[in-house]
C-alpha positions as CSV (number, residue, x, y, z in Angstrom):
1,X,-103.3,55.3,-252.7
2,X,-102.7,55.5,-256.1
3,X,-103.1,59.2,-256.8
4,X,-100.1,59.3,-254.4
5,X,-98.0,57.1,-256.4
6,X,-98.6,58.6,-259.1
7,X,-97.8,62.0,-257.4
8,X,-94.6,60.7,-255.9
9,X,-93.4,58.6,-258.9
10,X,-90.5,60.6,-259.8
11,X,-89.4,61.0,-256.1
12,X,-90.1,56.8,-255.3
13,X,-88.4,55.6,-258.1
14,X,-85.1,58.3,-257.6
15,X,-85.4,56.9,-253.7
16,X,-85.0,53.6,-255.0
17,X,-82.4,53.5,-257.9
18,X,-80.4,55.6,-255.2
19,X,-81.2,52.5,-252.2
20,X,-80.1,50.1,-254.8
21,X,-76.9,52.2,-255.6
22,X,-76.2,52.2,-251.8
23,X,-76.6,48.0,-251.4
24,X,-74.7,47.7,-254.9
25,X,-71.7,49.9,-253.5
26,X,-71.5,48.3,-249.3
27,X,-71.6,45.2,-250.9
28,X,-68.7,45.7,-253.1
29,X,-66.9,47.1,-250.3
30,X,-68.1,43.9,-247.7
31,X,-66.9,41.5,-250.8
32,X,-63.8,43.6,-251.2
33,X,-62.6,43.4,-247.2
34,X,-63.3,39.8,-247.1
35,X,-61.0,38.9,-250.1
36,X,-58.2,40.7,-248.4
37,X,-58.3,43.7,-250.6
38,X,-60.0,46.4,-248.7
39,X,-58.7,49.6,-247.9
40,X,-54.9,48.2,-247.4
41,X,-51.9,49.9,-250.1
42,X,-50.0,46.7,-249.7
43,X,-47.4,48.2,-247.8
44,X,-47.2,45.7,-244.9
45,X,-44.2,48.0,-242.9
46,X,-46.1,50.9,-243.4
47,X,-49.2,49.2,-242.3
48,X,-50.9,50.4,-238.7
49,X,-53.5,48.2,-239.4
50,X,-56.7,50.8,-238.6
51,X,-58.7,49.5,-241.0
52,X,-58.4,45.9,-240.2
53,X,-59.5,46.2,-236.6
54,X,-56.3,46.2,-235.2
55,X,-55.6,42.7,-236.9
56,X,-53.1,41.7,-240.0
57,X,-54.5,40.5,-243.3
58,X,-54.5,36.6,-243.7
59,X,-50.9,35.4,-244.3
60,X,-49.5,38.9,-243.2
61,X,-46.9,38.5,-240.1
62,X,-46.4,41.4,-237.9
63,X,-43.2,42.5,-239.0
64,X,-42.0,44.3,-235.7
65,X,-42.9,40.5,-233.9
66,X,-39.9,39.1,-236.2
67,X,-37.3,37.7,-233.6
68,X,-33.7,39.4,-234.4
């Protein structure tokens, strides 16, 4: 068991800085799209909303669902 580790420590510990990376960066993104921010320019008219879902940010109205 060892002799493997010590074999594979270059390749384990590269696998790992690059797993923690990866948690580091799609939980900045997950924190990110809760708070609103995501992946929207702040151009609400402009907005077709694909990367919401289909659904307007919090506070957003529709602006085509405006009566007049």
């Amino acid at each position: 068991m060892w002799s493997f580790l010590v074999s594979h420590a270059g390749t384990i510990v590269t696998a790992l800085v690059l797993a923690a990376v990866i948690f580091f960066v799609v939980r900045s993104m997950i924190r990110a799209r809760k708070a609103g921010k995501g992946c929207c320019g702040g151009s609400c008219s402009a907005c077709s909303a694909c990367c919401r879902g289909g659904s307007l940010p919090q506070g957003k109205e529709d602006p085509s669902a405006q009566n007049g």
